[in-house]
N, C-alpha and C positions, 0 to 999 in steps of 0.2 A: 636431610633435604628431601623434599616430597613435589611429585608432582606437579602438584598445586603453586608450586612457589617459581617451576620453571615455566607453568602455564602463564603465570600470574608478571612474569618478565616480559617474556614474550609479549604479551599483550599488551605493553608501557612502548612497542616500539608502533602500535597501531597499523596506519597502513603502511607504512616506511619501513616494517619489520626490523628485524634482527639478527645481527653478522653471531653467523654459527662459531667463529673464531672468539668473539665477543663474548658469548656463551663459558665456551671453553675456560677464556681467562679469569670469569667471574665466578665458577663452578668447578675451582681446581683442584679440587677434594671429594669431589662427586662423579658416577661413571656416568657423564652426561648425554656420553653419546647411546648411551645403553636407553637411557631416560626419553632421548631424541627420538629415537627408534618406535619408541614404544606407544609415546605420542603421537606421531605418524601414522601407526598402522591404527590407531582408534580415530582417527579423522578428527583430533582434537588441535591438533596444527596443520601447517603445510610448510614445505622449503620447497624454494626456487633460488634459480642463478639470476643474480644482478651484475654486468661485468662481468668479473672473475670472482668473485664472490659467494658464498651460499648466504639466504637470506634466511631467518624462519619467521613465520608470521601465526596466531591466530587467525583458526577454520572464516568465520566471520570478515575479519580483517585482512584475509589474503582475496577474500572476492570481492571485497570493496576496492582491493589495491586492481586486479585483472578489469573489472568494471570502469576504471579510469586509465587505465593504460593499454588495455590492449581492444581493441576496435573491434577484432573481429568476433573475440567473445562475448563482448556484451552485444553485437549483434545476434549470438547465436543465445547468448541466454533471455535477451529480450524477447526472441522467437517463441523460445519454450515457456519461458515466461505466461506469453498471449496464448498459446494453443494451452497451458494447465488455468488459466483463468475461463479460457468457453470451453474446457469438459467443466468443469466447477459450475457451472451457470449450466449447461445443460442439464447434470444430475437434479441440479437445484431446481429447473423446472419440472422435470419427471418425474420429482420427488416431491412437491408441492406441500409441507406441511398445513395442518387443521390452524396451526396458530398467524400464520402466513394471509389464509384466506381468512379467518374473522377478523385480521388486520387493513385487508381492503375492505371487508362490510365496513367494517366501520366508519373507514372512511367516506366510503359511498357515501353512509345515511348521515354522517357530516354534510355531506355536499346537499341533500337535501333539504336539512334543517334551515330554517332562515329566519330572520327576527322581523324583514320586512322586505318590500320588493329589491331593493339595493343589496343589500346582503344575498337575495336568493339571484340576483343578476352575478356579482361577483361568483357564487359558487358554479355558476353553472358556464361560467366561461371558464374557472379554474379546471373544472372535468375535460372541456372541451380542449384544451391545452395538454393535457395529461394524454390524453387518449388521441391525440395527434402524431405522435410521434411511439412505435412500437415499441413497450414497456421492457420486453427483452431484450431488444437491441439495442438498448438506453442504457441498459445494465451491464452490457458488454461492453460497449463504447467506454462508458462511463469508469468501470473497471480497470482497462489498459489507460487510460488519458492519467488516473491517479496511480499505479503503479508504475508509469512513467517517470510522472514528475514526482514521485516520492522521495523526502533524503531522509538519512540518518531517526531523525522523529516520525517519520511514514505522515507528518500532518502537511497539506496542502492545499492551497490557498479554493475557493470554489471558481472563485473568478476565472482561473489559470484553467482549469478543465474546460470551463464556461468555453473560453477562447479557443482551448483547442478541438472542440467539437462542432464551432461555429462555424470554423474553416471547414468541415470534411462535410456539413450536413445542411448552414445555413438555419441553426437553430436557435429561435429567436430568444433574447433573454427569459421572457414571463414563460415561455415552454420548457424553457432548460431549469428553473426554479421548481415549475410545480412537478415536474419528474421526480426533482432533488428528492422534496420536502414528502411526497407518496412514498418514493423508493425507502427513504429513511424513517419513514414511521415502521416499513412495513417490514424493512431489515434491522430493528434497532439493536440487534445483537451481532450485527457485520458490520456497522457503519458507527463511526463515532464522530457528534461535531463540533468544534469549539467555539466560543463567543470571538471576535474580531474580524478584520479584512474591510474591506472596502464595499465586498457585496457578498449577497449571503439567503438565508430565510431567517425567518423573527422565529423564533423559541420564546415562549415565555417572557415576551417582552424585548428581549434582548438580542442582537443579529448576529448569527451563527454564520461565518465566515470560511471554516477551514473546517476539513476531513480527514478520513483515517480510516483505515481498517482495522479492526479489533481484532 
């Protein structure tokens, strides 16, 4: 018997875990508790009391189970949550890579290219949008509203952010898109987005609906 095969149990009980008695009786030829031990102290499980019961759960699977059941820690981990997402976005402005800012040129001289008056009318309302509303503060917001509603796939509908930034800021849809669609060219290597939803930005023809963190 190896590790791997009580890590690999354990984790078939998801967030509902697994009665260490349970353990015992399926593992009666193995020093399990010696195994349990040892697992424990590498943060590759966790055990808690359910009842009267010891429960064990994979490291992952035991903060999905605290995150639905217990109130006051996922208030406290949402906390730290939002304070390690604005140090992360402040190094990230401090630290402004070369590839960052030739990803705004670029856009910029986007904005100014135009095939005829219509086209250079739209671009120049879409800058005016973008640069309405503070492009770091857009980041921050933007960041907690999708680490909120993130499950299991981390993918999130755009709309759903859309809404919940509309409440805190009154920020009008065509403002909240052309944020999106600048932030994610300029992040393509932190942001990922999939084709579907209901609302979204056009990629390549086709309307990209939902987000991600990579």
């Amino acid at each position: 018997m190896s590790n791997s095969e009580i890590i690999n149990r354990i984790s078939l009980g998801g967030t509902d875990g697994v009665k260490k008695v349970e353990l015992r009786k399926e593992f009666q030829n193995a020093p399990i508790d010696d195994v349990i031990e040892s697992l424990l102290k590498s943060g590759e499980i966790a055990m808690d009391k359910k009842g009267t019961a010891y429960y064990l759960w994979r490291a992952d699977n035991y903060l999905e189970y605290l995150l639905t059941t217990d109130t006051k820690f996922k208030l406290l981990y949402n906390g730290i949550e939002e304070v390690k997402i604005l140090l992360e976005n402040s190094n990230r402005q401090s630290a402004a890579t070369a590839d960052s800012i030739k990803a705004q040129h670029r856009f910029n001289d986007t904005l100014n290219i135009s095939e005829d008056y219509g086209n250079s009318h739209n671009h120049g309302l879409e800058s005016d949008l973008v640069n309405s509303f503070d492009k770091s503060k857009f980041r921050q917001e933007f960041d907690l509203a999708l680490r909120r509603h993130s499950n299991s796939s981390g993918w999130v509908p755009l709309s759903t952010i859309r809404e919940d930034m509309k409440k805190k800021y009154n920020l009008k849809h065509d403002e909240f898109y052309a944020q999106v669609e600048v932030m994610t060219n300029e992040e393509y290597d932190t942001y990922e987005l999939s084709t579907g939803g209901v609302e979204g930005i056009t990629v390549r023809g086709l309307l990209h609906g939902f987000v991600r963190c990579i």
